[in-house]
PAZAPA-4460 file (N, C-alpha, C; in steps of 0.05 Angstrom, whole numbers, plus 32768, in hexadecimal, padded with zeros to 4 digits):
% residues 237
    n_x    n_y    n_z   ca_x   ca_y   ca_z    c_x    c_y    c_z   seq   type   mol
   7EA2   7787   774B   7EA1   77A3   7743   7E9A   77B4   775B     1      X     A
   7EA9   77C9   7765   7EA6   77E3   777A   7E8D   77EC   776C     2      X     A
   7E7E   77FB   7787   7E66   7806   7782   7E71   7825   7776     3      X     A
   7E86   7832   7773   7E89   7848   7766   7E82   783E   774D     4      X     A
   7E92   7818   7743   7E91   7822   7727   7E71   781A   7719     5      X     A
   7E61   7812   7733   7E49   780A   772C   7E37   7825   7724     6      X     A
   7E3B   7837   7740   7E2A   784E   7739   7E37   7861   771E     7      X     A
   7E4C   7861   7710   7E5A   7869   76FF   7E3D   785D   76EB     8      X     A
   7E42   7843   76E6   7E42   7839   76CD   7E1A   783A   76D4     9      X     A
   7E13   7835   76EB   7DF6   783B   76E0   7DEF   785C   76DE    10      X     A
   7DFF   786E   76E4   7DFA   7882   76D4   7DFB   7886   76BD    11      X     A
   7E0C   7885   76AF   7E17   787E   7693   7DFD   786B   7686    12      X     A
   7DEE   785A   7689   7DDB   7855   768E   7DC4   7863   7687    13      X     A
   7DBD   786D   7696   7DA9   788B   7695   7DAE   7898   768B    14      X     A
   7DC3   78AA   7683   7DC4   78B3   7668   7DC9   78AC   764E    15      X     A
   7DB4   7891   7652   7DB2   787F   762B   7DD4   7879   7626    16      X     A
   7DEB   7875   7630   7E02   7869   7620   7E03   7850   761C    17      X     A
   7E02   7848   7602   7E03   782B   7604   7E18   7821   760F    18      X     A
   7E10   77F9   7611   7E26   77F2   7616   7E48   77F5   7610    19      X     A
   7E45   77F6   75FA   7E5E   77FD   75E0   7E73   7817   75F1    20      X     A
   7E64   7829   75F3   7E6B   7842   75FF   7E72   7842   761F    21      X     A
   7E66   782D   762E   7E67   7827   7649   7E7D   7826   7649    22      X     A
   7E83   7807   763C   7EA0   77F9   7630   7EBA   780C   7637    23      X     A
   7EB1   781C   761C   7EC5   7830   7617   7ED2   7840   762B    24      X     A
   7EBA   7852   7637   7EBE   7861   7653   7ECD   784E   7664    25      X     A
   7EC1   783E   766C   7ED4   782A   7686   7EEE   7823   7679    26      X     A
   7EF0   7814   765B   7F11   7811   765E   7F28   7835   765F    27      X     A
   7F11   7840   764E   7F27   7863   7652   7F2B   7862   7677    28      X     A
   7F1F   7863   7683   7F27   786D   76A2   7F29   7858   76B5    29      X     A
   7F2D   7838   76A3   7F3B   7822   76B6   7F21   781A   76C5    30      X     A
   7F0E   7822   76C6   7EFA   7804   76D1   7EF2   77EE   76CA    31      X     A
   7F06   77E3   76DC   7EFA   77C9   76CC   7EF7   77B0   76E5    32      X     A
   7EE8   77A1   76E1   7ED8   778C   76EE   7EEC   7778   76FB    33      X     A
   7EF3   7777   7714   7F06   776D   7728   7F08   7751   7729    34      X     A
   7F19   7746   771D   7F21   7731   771A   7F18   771A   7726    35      X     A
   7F01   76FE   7725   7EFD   76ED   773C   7F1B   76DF   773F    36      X     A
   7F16   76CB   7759   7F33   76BF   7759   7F38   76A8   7749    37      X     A
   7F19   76A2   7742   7F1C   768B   772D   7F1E   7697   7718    38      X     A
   7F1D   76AC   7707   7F2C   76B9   76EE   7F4A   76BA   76F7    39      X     A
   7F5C   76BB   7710   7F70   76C0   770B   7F7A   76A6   7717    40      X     A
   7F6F   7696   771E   7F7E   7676   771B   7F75   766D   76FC    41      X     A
   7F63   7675   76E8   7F5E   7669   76CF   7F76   7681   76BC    42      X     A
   7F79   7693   76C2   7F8D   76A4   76B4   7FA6   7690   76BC    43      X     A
   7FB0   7693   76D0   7FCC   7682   76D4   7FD5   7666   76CD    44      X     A
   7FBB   765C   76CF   7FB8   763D   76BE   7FC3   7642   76A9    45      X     A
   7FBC   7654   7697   7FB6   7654   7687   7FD4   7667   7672    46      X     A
   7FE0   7671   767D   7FF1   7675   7678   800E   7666   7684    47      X     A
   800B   7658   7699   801B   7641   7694   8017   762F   7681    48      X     A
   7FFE   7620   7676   7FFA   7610   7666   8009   7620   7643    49      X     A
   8002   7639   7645   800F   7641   762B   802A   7641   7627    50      X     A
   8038   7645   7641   8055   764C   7649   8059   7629   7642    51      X     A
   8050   7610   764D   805B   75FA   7645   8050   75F0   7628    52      X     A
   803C   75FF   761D   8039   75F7   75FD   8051   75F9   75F5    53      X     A
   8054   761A   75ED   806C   762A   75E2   8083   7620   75EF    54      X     A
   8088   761B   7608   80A6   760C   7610   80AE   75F1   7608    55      X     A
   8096   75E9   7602   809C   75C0   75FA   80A0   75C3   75DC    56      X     A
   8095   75D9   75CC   808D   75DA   75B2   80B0   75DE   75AF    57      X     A
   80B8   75F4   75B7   80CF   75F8   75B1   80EE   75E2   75B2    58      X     A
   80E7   75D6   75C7   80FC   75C9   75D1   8100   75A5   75C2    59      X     A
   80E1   75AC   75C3   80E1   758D   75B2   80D6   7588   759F    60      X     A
   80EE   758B   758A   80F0   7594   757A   810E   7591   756D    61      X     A
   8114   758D   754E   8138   7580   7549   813C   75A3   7549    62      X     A
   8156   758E   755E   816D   75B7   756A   815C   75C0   7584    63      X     A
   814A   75AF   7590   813A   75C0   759F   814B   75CB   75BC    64      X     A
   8155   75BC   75C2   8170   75B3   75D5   8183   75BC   75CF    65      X     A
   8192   75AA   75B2   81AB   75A6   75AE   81B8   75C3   759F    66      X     A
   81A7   75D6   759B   81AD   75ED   7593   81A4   7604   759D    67      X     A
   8198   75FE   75B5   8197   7618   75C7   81B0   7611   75DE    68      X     A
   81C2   7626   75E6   81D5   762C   75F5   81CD   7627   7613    69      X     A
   81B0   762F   761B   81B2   7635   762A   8199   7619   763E    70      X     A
   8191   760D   7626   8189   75F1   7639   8196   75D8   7628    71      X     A
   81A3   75D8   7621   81C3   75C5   760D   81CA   75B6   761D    72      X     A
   81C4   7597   761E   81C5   7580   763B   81E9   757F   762E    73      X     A
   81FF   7584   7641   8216   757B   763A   821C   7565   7648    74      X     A
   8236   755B   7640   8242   753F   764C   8243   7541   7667    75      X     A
   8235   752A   7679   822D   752D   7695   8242   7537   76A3    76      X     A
   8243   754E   76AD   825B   7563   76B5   8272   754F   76D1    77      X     A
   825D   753E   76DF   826A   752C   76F2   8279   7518   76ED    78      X     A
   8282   7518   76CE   8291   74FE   76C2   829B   7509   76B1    79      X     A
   82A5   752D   76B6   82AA   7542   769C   82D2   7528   7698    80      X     A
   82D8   751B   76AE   82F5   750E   76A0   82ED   74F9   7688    81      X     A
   82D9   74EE   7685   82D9   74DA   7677   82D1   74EE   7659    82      X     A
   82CE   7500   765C   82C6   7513   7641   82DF   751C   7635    83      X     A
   82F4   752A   764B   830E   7537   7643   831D   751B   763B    84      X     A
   831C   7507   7651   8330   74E9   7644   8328   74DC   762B    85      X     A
   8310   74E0   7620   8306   74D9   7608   8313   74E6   75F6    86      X     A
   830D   7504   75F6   8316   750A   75E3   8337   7510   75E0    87      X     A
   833D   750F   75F7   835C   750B   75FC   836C   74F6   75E2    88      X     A
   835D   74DF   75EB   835A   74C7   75D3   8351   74C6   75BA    89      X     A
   834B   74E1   75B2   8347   74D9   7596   8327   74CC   7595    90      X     A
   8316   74CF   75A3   82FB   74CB   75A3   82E2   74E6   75A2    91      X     A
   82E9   74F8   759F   82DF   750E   75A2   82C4   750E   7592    92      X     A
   82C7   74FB   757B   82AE   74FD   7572   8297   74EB   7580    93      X     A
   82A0   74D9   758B   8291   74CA   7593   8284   74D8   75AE    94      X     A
   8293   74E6   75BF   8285   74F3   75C7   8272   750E   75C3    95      X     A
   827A   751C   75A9   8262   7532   75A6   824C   7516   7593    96      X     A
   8250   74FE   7590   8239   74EF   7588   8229   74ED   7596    97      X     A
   8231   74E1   75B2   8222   74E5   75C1   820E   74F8   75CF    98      X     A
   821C   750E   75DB   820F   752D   75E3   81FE   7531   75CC    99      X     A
   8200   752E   75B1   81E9   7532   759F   81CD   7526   75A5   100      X     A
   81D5   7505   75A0   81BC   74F7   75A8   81B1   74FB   75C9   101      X     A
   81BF   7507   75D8   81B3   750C   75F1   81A0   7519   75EC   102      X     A
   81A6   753C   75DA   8194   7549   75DB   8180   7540   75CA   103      X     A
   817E   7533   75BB   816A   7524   75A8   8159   7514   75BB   104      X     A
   8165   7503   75D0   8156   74F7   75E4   813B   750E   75ED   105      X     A
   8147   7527   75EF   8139   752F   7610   8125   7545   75F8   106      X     A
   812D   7551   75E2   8119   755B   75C7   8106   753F   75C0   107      X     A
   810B   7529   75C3   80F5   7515   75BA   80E3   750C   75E1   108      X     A
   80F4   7511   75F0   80E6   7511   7608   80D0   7526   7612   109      X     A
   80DF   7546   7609   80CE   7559   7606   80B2   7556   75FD   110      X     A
   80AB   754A   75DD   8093   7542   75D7   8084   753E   75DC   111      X     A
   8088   7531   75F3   806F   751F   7603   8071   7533   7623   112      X     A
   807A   7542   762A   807A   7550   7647   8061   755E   7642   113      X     A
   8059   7563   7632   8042   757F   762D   8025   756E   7647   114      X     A
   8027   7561   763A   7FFD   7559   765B   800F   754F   766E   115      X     A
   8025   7544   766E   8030   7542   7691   8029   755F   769D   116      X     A
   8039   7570   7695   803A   758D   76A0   801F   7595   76A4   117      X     A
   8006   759B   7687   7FF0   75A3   768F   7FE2   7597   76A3   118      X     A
   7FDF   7579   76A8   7FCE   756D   76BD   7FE2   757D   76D7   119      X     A
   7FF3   757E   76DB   8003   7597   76F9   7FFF   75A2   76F2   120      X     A
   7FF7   75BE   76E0   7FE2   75CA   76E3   7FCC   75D3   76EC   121      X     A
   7FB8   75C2   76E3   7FA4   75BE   76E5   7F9C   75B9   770B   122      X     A
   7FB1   75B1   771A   7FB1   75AF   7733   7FB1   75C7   7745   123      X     A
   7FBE   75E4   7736   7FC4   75F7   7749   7FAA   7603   7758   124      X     A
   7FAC   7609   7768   7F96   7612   777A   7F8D   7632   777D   125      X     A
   7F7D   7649   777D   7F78   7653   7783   7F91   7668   7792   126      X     A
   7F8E   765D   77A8   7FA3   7671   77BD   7FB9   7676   77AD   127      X     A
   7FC5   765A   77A5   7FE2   7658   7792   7FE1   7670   777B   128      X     A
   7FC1   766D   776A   7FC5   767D   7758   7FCA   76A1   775D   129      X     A
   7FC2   76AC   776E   7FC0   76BE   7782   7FDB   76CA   7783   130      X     A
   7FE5   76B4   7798   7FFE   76BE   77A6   8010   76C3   778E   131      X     A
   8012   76B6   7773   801D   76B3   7761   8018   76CC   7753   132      X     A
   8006   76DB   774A   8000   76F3   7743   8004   7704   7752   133      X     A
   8001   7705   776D   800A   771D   777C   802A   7720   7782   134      X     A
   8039   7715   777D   8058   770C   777D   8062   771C   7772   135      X     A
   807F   7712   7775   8098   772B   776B   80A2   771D   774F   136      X     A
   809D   76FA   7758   80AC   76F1   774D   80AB   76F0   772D   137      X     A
   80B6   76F0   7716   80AE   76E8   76FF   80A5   76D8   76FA   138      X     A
   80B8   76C2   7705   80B6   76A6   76F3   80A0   768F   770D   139      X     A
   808D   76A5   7720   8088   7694   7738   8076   767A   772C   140      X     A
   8068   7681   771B   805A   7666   7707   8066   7652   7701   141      X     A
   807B   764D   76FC   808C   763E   76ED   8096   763A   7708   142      X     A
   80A1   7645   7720   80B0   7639   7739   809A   7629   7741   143      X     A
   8087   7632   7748   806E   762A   7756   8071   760F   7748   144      X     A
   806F   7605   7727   806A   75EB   771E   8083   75DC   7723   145      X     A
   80A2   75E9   771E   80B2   75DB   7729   80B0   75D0   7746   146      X     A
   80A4   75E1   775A   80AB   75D5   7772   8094   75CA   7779   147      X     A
   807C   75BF   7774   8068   75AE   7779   8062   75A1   7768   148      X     A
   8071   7596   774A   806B   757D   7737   8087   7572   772E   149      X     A
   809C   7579   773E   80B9   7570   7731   80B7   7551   773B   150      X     A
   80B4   754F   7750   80AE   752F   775D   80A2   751D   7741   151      X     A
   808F   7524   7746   8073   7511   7737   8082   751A   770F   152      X     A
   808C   7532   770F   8092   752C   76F0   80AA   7522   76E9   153      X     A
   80B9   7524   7703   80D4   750F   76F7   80CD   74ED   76F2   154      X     A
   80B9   74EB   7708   80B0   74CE   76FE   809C   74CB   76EB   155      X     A
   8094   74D6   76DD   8080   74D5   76BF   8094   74D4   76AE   156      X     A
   80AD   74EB   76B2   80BD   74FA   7696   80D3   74E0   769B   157      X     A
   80E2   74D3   76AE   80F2   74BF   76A4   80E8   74AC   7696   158      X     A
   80CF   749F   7692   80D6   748D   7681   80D5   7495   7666   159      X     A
   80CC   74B3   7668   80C8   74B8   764A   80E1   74C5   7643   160      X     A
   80F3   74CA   764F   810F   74CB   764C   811E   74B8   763E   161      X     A
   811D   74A1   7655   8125   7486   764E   8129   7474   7639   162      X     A
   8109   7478   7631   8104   7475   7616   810D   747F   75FD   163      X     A
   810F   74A1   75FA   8116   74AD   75ED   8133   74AD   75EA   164      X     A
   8141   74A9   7601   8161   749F   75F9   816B   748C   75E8   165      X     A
   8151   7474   75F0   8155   745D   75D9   8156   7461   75D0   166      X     A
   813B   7473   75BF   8137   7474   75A4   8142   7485   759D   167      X     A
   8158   7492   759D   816D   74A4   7598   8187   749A   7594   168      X     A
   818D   747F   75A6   81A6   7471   75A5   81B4   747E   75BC   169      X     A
   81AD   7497   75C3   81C2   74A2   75DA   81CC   748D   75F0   170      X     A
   81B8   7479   75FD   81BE   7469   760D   81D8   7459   75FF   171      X     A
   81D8   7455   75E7   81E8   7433   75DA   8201   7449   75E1   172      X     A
   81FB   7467   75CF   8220   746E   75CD   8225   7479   75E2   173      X     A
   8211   747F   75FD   8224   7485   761C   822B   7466   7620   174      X     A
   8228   7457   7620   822C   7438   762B   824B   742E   761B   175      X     A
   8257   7434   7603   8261   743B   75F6   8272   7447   75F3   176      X     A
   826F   7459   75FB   8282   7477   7605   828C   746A   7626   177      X     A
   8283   745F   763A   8285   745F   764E   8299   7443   7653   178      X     A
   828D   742E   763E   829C   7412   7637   82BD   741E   7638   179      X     A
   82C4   7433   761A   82D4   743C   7617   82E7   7442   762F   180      X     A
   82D6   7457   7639   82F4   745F   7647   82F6   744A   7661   181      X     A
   82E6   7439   7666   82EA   7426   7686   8300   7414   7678   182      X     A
   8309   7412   7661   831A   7402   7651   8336   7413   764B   183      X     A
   8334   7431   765D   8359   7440   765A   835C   743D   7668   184      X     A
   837A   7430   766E   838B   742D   767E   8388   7444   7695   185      X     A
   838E   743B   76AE   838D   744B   76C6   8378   7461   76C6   186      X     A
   8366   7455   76C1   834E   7469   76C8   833C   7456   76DC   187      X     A
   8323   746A   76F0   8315   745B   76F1   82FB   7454   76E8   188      X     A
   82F1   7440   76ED   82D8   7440   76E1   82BC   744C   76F5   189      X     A
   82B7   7450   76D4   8298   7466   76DA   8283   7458   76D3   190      X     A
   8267   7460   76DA   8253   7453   76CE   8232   7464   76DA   191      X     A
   8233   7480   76D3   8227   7493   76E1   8209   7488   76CF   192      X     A
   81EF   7491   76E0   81DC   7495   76DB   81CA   74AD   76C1   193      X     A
   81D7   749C   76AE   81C9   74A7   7697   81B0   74B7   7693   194      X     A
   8198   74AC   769E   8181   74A9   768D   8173   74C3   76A5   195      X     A
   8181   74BD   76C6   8173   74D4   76D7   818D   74E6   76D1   196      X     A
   81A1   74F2   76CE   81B0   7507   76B9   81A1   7515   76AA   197      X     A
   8198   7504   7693   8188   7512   7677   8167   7519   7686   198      X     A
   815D   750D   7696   8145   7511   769F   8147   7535   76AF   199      X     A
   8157   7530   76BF   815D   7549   76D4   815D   7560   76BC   200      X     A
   816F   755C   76AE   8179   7573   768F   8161   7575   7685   201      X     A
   8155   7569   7676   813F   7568   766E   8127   7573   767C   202      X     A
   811F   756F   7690   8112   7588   76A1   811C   759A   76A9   203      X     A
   8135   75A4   76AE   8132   75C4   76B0   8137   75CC   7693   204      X     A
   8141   75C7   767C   8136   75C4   7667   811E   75DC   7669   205      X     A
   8108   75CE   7666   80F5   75CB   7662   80E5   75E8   767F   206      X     A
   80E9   75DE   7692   80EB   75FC   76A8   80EC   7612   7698   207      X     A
   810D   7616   7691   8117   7626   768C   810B   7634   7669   208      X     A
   80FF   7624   765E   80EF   7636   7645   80CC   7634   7657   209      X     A
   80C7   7634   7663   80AF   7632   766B   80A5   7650   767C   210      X     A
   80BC   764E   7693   80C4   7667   76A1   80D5   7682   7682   211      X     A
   80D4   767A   7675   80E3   768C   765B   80C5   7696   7651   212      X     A
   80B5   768D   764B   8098   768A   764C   808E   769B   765B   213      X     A
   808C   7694   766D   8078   76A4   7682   8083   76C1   768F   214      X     A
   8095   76CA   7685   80AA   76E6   7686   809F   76EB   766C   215      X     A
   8098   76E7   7657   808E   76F6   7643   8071   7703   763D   216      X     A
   8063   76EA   764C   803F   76ED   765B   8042   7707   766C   217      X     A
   8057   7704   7674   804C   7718   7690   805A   7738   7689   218      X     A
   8072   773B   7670   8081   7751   7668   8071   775B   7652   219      X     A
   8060   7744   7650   8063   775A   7630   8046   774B   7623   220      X     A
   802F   7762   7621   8019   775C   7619   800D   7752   7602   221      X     A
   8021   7751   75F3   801E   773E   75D7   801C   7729   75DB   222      X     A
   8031   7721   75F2   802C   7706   75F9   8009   76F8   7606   223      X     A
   7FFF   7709   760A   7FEF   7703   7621   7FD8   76FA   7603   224      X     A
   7FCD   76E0   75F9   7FBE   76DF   75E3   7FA0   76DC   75E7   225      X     A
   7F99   76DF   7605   7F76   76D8   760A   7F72   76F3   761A   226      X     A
   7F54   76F9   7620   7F49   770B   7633   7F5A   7709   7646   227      X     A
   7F4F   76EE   764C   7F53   76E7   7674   7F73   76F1   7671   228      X     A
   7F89   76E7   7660   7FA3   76EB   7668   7FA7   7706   766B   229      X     A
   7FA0   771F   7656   7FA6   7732   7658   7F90   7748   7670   230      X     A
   7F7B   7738   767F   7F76   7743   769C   7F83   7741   76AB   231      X     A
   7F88   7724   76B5   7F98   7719   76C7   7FB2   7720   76CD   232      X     A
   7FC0   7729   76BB   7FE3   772E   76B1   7FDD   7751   76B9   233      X     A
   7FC8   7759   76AD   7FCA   7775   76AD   7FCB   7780   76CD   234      X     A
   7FC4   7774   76DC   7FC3   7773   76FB   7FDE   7783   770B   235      X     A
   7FF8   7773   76EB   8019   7777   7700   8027   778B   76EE   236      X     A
   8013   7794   76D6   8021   77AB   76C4   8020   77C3   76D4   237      X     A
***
């Protein structure tokens, strides 16, 4: 706190206003008590952590994927011939069988991303939180975790990928689908990496409602549901 707003408020003071009224006065003319840096690395925590509640909540979840447009894992675009020759053949269902259970894979993989992400969290530092608030950027929270936990969460999130393909079947009917067409005449055979495909999709996925997230923290004060968020945020209104 500046010593203007000190000598302000112990005047106010001296003339008997209670606290209540202090209150009052300081929020009418904007004084208010200057943010430590550890309130605004615990604000930013902390609205990343809500941005990946609300983004994992959403996504994983039946349709969480497979009915939003805009993170919808489609048939691995680098083998888009074995999709058109499929259905060329009279297989077309078998391939939207598949693309279904993909996204079922990476909505039951979702589930479990929620404490990968918070423990990266929980790592950001001070300065980081800082530079991140004083920024242009929107979505610098969400870049910031993409570009210092993508390493370390691709290897937590594949096997929980992996898994979740199983248990979805997606793996049996790409294996399946892929049997198929290495068995049409004059084609050649394919045999692309499944499981890091749906993994890669599946995190920006998950980025991409997270960073959807944290553009709403920072636009629009409804969003903001604690003290600390709506000090900290109030900083870039």
């Amino acid at each position: 706190m500046n010593s203007r707003v000190k000598v302000l408020l112990m005047t106010l003071l001296l003339f008997g206003c209670t606290a209540q009224q202090i209150q009052s006065i300081s929020d009418a003319i904007g004084l208010e008590e200057e943010l430590t840096a550890e309130q605004v690395a615990s604000g930013l925590k902390e609205a990343l952590v809500k941005g990946v509640t609300t983004g994992t909540q959403k996504v994983g979840k039946v349709d969480g994927y497979f009915k939003n447009p805009q993170i919808k894992i489609p048939f691995p675009p680098d083998i888009q011939k074995v999709e058109n020759t499929l259905r060329d053949v009279g297989l077309g269902n078998e391939v939207d069988r598949f693309v279904k259970t993909l996204n079922r894979g990476a909505e039951e993989a979702a589930k479990e991303a929620k404490p990968v992400f918070v423990s990266a969290i929980k790592q950001m530092t001070i300065d980081d939180a800082w530079d991140i608030l004083k920024g242009t950027d929107k979505e610098a929270a969400t870049n910031y975790l993409m570009r210092t936990t993508s390493d370390e969460l691709r290897d937590k999130f594949s096997p929980i990928v992996k898994r979740a393909l199983g248990q979805t079947n997606a793996t049996k009917y790409y294996s399946e689908i892929i049997t198929r067409y290495n068995k049409i005449p004059m084609v050649e055979d394919v045999n692309p990496d499944l499981e890091s495909y749906a993994t890669e999709k599946a995190m920006e996925g998950l980025f991409f409602m997270i960073a959807s997230e944290e553009k709403k923290i920072r636009a629009n004060p409804s969003a903001r549901t604690s003290d600390l968020l709506k000090k900290v945020f109030k900083e870039q209104d």
